[in-house]
N, C-alpha and C positions, 0 to 999 in steps of 0.2 A: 445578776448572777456574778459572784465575784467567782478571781478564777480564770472566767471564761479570758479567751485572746478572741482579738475580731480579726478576718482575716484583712489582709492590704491587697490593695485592685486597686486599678485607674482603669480608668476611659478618656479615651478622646472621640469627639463628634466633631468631623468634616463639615463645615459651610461656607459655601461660594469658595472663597481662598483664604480664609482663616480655620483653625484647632480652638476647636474649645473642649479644655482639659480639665477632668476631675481625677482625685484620687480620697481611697477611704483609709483610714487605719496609720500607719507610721510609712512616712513618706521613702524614708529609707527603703523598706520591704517593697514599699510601690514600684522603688526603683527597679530593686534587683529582679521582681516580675518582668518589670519592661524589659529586662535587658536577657533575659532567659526567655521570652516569646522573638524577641527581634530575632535572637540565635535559630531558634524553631523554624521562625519565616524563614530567616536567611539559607536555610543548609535545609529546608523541606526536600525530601528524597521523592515525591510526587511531580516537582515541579518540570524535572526534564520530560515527563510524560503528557503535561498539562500542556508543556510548550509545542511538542510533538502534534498532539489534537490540535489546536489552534494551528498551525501550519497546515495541516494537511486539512483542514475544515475552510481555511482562507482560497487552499489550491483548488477545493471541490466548486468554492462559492463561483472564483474566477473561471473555472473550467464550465460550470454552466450557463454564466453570463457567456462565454464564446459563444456555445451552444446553443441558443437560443437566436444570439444573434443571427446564425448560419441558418439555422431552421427558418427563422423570419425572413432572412433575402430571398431562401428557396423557393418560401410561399408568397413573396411577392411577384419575383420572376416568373414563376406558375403562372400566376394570376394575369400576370402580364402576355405570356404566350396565347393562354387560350383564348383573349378579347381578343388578338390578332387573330387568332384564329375565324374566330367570329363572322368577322367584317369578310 
């Protein structure tokens, strides 16, 4: 089809500790993609919210592991009084 324009995209694929990088179309345009999504990531208006969860999702994880712990001493101490008892 003449005419037509194809559009410009890259990819990058993540392995072990290497980038393996493609791009389609005129490398140029591939650029100024990447560099208008980096913008996107960088200044994303989600992210202070994202950070937000995560924080308080980390304080929930650590505030249960306390919990747990405490519940498990009570029921081993438990456990412990009433074989005294026992005897």
């Amino acid at each position: 089809m003449e005419g037509k324009q194809t559009k410009s995209t890259y990819r990058v694929k993540e392995e072990k500790n290497t980038y393996k990088m493609t791009y389609t179309g005129n490398l140029k345009e591939a650029l100024e993609k990447a560099k208008e999504d980096l913008e996107k990531k960088q200044n994303d208006p989600n992210m202070p919210h994202w950070e937000w969860i995560k924080n308080k999702a980390e304080k929930e994880i650590e505030a249960n592991k306390r919990a747990i712990g405490r519940i498990k001493a009570f029921i081993s101490a438990a456990e412990e009084k009433l074989k005294e008892g026992e005897q």
